[in-house]
N, C-alpha and C positions, 0 to 999 in steps of 0.2 A: 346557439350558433357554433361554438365551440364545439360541443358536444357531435350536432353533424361535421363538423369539420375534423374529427377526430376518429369517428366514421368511415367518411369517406378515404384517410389516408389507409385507415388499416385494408380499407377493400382496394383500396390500389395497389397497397403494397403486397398483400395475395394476389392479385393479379399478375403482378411485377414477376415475385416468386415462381409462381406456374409457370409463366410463358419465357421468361429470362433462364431461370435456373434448370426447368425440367426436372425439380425435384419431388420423388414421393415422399419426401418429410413433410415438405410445404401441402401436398396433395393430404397427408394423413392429418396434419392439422387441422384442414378443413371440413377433412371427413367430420373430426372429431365434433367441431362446432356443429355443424347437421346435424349432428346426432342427439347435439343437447339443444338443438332448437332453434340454430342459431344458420345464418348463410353465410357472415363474418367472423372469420377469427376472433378471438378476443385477444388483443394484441397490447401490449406495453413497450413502450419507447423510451432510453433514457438515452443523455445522451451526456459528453465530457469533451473536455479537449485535446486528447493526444488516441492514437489510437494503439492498441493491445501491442505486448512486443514479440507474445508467439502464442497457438493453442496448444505450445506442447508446455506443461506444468513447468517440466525441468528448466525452461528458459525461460519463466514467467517474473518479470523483478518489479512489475508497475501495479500501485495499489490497482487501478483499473483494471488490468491484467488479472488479476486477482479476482475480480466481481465476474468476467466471464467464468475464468476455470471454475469457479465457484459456484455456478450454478450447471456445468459440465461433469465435474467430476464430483466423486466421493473421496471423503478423507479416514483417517481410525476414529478421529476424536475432533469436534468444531467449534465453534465459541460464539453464543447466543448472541443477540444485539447489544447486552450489558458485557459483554468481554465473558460471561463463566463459559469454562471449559464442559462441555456435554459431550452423549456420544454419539455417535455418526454411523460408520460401517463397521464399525466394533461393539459389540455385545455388550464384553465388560474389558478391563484392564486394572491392575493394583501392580503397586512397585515390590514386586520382590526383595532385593537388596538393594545399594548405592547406587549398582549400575546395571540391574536387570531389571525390565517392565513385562510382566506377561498380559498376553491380550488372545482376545476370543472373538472372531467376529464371524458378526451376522449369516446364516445360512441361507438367505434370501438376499443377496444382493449380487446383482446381473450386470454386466456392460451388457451398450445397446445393440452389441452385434451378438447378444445372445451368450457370450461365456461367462460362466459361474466366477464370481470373483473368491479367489481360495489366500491362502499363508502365500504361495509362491508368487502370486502378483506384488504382495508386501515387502517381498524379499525381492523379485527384481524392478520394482518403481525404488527400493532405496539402493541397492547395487547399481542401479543405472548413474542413478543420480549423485553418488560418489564418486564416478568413473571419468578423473580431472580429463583426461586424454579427450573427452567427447566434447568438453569446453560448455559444458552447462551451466548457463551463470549462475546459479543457486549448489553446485556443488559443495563449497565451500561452508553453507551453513546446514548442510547434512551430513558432512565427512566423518566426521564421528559417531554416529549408528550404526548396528550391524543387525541383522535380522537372525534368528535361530529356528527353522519350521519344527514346527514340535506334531503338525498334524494339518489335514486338509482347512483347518479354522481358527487352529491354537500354535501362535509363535512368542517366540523374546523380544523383543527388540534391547540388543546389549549395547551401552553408550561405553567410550576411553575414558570417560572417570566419571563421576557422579555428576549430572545432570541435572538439576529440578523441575525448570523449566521445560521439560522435553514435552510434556502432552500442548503445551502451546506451539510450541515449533513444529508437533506433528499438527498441528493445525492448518499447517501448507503443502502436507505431503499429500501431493494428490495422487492418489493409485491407480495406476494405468495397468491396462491387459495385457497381460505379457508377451502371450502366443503370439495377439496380433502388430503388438508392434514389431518383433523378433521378424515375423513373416514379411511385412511389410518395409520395414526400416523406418530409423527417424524423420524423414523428410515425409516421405507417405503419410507418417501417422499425423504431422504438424499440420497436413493440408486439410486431412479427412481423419481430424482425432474423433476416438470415442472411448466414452466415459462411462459413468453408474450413477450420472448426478441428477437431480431435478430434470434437466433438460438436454437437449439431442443437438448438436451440430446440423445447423442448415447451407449456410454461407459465411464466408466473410471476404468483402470488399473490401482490400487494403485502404486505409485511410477514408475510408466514409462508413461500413457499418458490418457490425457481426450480426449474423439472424439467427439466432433458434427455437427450440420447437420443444414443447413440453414433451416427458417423458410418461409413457401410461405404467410401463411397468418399474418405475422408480418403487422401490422398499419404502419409501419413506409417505411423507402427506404427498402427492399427484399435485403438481401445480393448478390452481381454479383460472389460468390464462392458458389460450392456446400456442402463440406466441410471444418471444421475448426478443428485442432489439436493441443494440448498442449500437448508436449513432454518435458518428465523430464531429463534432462541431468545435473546433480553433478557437474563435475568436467569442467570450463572453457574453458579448452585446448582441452575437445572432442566435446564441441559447437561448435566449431571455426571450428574443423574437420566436423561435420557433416552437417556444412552450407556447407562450400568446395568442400564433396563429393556430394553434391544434396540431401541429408538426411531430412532436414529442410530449412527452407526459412527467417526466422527471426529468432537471434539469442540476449538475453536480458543477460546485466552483463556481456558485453565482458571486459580482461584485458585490463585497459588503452594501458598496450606496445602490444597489438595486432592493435590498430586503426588505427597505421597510415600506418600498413603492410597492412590490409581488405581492407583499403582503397584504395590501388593498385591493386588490386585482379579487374580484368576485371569482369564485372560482379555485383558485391559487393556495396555498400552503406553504409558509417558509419554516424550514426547519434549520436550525443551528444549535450544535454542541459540543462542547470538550472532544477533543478525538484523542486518538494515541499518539496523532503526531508532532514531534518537536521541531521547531523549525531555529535555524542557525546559521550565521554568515562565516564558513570554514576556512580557513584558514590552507596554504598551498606551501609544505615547507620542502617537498623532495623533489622540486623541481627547480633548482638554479639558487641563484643569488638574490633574495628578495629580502627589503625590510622586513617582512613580517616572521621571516625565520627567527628577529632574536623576541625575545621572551618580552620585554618590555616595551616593546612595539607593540604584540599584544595585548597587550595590558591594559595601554594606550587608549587602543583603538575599543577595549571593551569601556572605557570611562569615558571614550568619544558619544559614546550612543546611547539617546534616549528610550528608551525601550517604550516605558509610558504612554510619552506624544506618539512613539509610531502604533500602540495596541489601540488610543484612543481616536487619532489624528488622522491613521491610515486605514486602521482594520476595521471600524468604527466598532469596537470593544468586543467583536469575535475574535477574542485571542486571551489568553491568559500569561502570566509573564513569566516564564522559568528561571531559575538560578543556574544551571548546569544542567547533567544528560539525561536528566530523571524528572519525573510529569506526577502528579496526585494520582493516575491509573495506572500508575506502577507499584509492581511491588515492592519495600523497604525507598520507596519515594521518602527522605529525610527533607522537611521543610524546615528543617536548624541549618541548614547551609545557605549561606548568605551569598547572594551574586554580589553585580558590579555596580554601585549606584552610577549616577550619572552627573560626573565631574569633568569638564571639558580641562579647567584648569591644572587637574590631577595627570591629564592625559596627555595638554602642553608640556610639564614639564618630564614625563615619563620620556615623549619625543625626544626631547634636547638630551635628557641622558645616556641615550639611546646614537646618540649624533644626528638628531632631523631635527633640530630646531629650527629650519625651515621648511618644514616639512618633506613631502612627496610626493610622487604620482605612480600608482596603482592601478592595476586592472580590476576588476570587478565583475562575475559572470552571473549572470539569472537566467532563466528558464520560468516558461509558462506555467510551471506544477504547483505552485503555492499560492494560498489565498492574496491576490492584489499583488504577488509578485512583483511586477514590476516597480510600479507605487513604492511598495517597500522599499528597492532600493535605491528610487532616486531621492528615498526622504534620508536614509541613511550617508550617502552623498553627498547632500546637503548637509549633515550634521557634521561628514568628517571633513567640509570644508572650512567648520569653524574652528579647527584647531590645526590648521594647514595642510591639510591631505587631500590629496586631487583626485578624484575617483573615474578612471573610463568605464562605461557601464558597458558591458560585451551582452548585447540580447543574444539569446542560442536556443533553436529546440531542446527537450528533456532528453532525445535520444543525443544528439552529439555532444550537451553538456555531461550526460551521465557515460559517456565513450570517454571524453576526456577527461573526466574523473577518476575511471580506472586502470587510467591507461598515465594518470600523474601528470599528463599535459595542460590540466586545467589553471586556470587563471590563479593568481597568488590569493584574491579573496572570491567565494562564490557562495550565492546564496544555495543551503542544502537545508536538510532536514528526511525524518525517518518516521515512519509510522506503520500502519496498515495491521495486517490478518495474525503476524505474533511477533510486534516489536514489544519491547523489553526493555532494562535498561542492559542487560547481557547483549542483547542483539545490538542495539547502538554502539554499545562499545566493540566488539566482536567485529563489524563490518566496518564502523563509521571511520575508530581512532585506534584499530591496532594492527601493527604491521600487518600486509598480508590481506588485509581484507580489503572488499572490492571498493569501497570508498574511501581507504582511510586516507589521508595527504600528510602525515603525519608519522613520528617513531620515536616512539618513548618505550624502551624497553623494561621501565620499572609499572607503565601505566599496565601490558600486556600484563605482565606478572599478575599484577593486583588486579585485573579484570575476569581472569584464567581463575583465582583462586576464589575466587568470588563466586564463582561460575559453579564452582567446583563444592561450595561450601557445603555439606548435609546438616548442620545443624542451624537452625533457623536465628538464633540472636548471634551468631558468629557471619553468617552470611548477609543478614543486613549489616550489621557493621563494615565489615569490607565494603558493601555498596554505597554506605555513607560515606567511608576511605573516595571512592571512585569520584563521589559525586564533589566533594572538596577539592580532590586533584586538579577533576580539570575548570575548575575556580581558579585552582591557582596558575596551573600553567598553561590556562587559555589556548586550548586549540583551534578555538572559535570564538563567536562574539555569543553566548546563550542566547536566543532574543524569547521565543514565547511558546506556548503549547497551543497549537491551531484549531480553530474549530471548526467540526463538521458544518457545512452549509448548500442546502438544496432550496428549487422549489419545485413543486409536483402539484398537479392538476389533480387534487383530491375532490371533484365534483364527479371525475373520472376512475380513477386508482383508489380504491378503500384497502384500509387495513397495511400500507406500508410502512415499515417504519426506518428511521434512519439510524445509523451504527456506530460506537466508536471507533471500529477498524477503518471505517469510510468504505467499507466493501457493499455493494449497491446489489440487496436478494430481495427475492419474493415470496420468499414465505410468505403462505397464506393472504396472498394479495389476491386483491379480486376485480374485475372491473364493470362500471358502472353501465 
């Protein structure tokens, strides 16, 4: 039953396609199925709760976000389901010196409107994307590259100081057509991008779904689906439903107390695992007059909180518990640093010394983007009530709390965290907690230094060290509450979908998926 009901949606939604859009992507998709045998697309549905925040790369800042461009576009270098760095639209690459990488790519890789992707697309996708004036949110974490054409295939790419990290962070540079964005401009391209990736641009319906369409003359393995759909569904409980009823086929951010129900569901698939990303209640100190500016308020509030009861209590043990800004799937991850136990008593009297020995009352901001979210933070609410701290919980979507995070206007405590396609603990610190960056709420100008230099380090026992340096620092002086390293968690109709697997980036591809 499932199975016809799963059927029947892809044959409506080609029909949908045809008759709505008048598209010949949708029209070629179909061809394509014909021709292997078939009168229905072969279509995959996944779906999530918030929807994409652009299809132009440069303004791309949401893990989800991410999972479209990623099946749209090509990058130099990409990182397998296990996190390793592979290659992509690049040949080869080797680090010349500290701060030159030479790279060779591919002489068969095409955008879909047919131009030869060369060095100078490489050179204006990162020129663009440095170019603060255009206001591209990811500026910031590319401003430091510079490209050098050495030849229609063979360029530099030169970093402002040694880099290590850099083939992971080219793991979001998506390469865009030059000519055609130049001709058309950034709006055009945003509406009607095109790319070199897996799959083609068909639609997207603001806030209910993106549609595309395999790519036949992709360089790389040809997708074995005709279509791919990213479907926006809000609210949990109607993922859950419309995996169920045959609606969708992959389901991302399911409630922990759904997994172990899905999991009996004949039919059904749960998957959960460690991801990249960290999750943390931050701290808000450049905005106004707040307790939590001074030092020992933090401190506080980090000996308020059981981390434990909320990995086992809330998350139901999809969570691992971290000490600071660094996860076991990082690099120089030092597990000799010791977080905050969980002392309410420690915390009372930190208060009083602090002058709240009656405590306070606090705002507090969450957003739908983390596993149980909410839950989370009415268990921690509860926790900071038992050492007198009164918590307002400010519900907000991801787009106006992540508006008011870079914009400093955010709540004195709000739940955040950082993960996806090349966090790090260079990136967490870089954006999360140093001046300047788009999330930080915070300014420690000795933290920048040692993050910078870190950053910076070439030699590998000198460079973990500093990251150990990093990862004690903000132990001690708490810009945040650490709470846990999140774990990925889907469920997918594997009676349907063979062969997918899930990621520690949280980035949602199809390699080699196939359908049933």
């Amino acid at each position: 039953m499932k199975k016809f009901l799963s059927m029947a949606l892809c044959l409506a939604l080609s029909m949908s396609l045809l008759a709505g859009c008048g598209s010949s992507a949708s029209s070629s998709a179909a061809a394509s199925s014909e021709a292997a045998g078939s009168d229905t697309p072969k279509t995959v549905t996944y779906a999530n709760a918030s929807d994409i925040a652009s299809l132009d790369p440069r303004r791309g800042t949401s893990t989800i976000t991410a999972s479209v461009l990623a099946d749209l576009y090509s990058t130099l270098v990409k990182t397998d389901a296990e996190g390793n760095i592979v290659l992509d639209a690049a040949a080869s690459y080797e680090r010349v010196d500290d701060v030159t990488w030479h790279f060779t790519l591919r002489d068969d890789v095409y955008f879909t409107n047919g131009d030869h992707m060369t060095s100078a697309d490489v050179q204006y996708t990162i020129d663009s994307l440095k170019n603060k004036d255009a206001g591209y949110a990811l500026s910031g974490d590319f401003s430091f590259m510079s490209v050098e054409v050495l030849g229609d295939y063979e360029f530099n790419i030169v970093t402002d100081q040694p880099f290590n990290s850099l083939p992971l962070r080219l793991n979001y540079v998506k390469i865009i057509p030059s000519k055609y964005v130049q001709e058309v401009g950034d709006e055009a391209f945003a509406k009607n991008p095109v790319g070199s990736g897996p799959f083609k641009f068909v639609s997207w319906t603001k806030d209910d779904k993106v549609v595309m369409e395999k790519n036949p003359d992709y360089y790389g393995e040809v997708p074995q689906i005709d279509q791919l759909v990213y479907k926006v569904i809000p609210e949990a409980a109607d993922r859950v439903a419309a995996l169920q009823a045959g609606e969708v086929d992959i389901i991302c951010s399911i409630p922990t107390t759904q997994a172990n129900y899905l999991s009996s569901t004949d039919g059904v698939t749960v998957v959960g695992q460690p991801s990249t990303r960290v999750v943390w209640l931050q701290f808000n100190t450049i905005n106004g007059d707040s307790p939590v500016n001074d030092l020992k308020v933090r401190q506080a509030l980090n000996y308020a909180i059981d981390r434990d009861s909320l990995i086992t209590g809330v998350l139901d043990g999809y969570a691992v518990k971290v000490a600071s800004i660094s996860t076991p799937e990082y690099n120089d991850y030092d597990a000799s640093v010791q977080g905050y136990t969980y002392d309410p008593e420690k915390a009372k009297s930190l208060l009083a010394e602090a002058g709240y020995a009656d405590g306070f009352t606090v705002d507090l901001s969450v957003s739908g983007g983390f596993l149980n979210a909410t839950d989370v933070v009415q268990a921690v609410a509860s926790q900071l009530a038992e050492v007198g701290v009164t918590v307002n919980i400010q519900q907000e979507d991801s787009a106006t709390q992540r508006d008011k995070i870079m914009s400093g206007t955010v709540a004195p405590i709000f739940l955040h965290g950082l993960g996806g396609p090349y966090c790090d603990i260079d990136l967490i610190a870089s954006i999360g907690f140093t001046k300047g960056g788009r999330y930080c709420t915070w300014d420690s100008d000795e933290f920048a230094d040692l993050a910078s230099r870190a950053a910076a380090a070439v030699d590998d026992t000198e460079r973990a060290r500093l990251h150990s340096e990093m990862q004690q620092f903000m132990v001690d002086q708490a810009p945040a509450v650490w709470l846990y390293q999140q774990d990925t968690l889907y469920a997918y109709n594997s009676a349907k979908v063979q062969n997918w697997t899930a990621r520690t980036d949280e980035v949602v591809l199809m390699d080699g998926v196939s359908v049933q």
